[in-house]
C-alpha positions as CSV (number, residue, x, y, z in Angstrom):
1,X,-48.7,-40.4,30.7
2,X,-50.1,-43.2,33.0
3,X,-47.3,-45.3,31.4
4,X,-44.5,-43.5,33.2
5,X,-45.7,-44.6,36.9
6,X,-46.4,-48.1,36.0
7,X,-42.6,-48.2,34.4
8,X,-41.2,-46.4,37.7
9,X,-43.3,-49.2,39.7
10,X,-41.9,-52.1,37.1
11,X,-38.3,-50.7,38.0
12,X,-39.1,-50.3,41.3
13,X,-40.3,-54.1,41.7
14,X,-37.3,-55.2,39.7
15,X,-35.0,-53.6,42.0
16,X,-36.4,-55.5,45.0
17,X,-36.4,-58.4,43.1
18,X,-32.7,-58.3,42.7
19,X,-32.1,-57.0,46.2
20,X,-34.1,-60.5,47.7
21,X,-32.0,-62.6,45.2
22,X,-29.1,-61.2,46.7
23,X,-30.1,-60.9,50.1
24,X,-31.0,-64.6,50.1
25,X,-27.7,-65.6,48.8
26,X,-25.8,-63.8,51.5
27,X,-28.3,-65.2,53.9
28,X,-27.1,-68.8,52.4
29,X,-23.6,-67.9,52.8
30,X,-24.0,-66.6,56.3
31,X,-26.0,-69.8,57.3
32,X,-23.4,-71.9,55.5
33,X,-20.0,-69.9,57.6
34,X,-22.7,-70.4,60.8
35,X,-22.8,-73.9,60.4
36,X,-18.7,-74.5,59.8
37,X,-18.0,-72.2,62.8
38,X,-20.2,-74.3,64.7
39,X,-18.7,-77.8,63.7
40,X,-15.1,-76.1,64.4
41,X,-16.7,-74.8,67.8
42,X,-18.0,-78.9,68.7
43,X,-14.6,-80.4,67.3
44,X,-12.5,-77.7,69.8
45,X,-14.5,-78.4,72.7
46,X,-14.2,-82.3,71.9
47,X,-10.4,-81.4,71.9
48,X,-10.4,-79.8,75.1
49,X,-12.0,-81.5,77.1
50,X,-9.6,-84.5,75.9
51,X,-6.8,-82.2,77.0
52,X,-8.3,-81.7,80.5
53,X,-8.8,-85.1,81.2
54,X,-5.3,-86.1,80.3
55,X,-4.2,-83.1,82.3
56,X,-6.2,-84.3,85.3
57,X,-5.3,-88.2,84.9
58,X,-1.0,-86.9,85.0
59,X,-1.9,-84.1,88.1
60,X,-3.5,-87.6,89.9
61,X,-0.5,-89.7,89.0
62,X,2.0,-86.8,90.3
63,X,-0.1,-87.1,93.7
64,X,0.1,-90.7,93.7
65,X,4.2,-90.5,93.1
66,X,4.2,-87.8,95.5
67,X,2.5,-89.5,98.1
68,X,4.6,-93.1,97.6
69,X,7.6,-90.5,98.0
């Protein structure tokens, strides 16, 4: 009769054994989706703030014409 709690535990401990295992690889996969999102965050802002300088360097050469005018 003492066998039957000590199985229920043994399932018990198994279940949360399999629910870390699987926690952890979502946690991986979350960390891994984290970490491309960010490089794809760094590369857009690189991007932009190319296109605002070259959008700033043409809006100063439109003055300068405007002004020769």
């Amino acid at each position: 009769m003492a066998d039957i709690p000590v199985k229920a535990v043994e399932k018990k401990i198994d279940e949360l054994i399999q629910l870390c295992e699987q926690l952890n690889r979502e946690n991986q996969a979350l960390k891994a989706n984290a970490s491309s999102w960010q490089q794809e965050r760094e590369s857009l802002l690189e991007k932009t703030n190319l296109a605002r300088n070259k959008v700033e360097s043409m809006i100063q050469r439109l003055r300068a014409l405007e002004q020769e005018s």
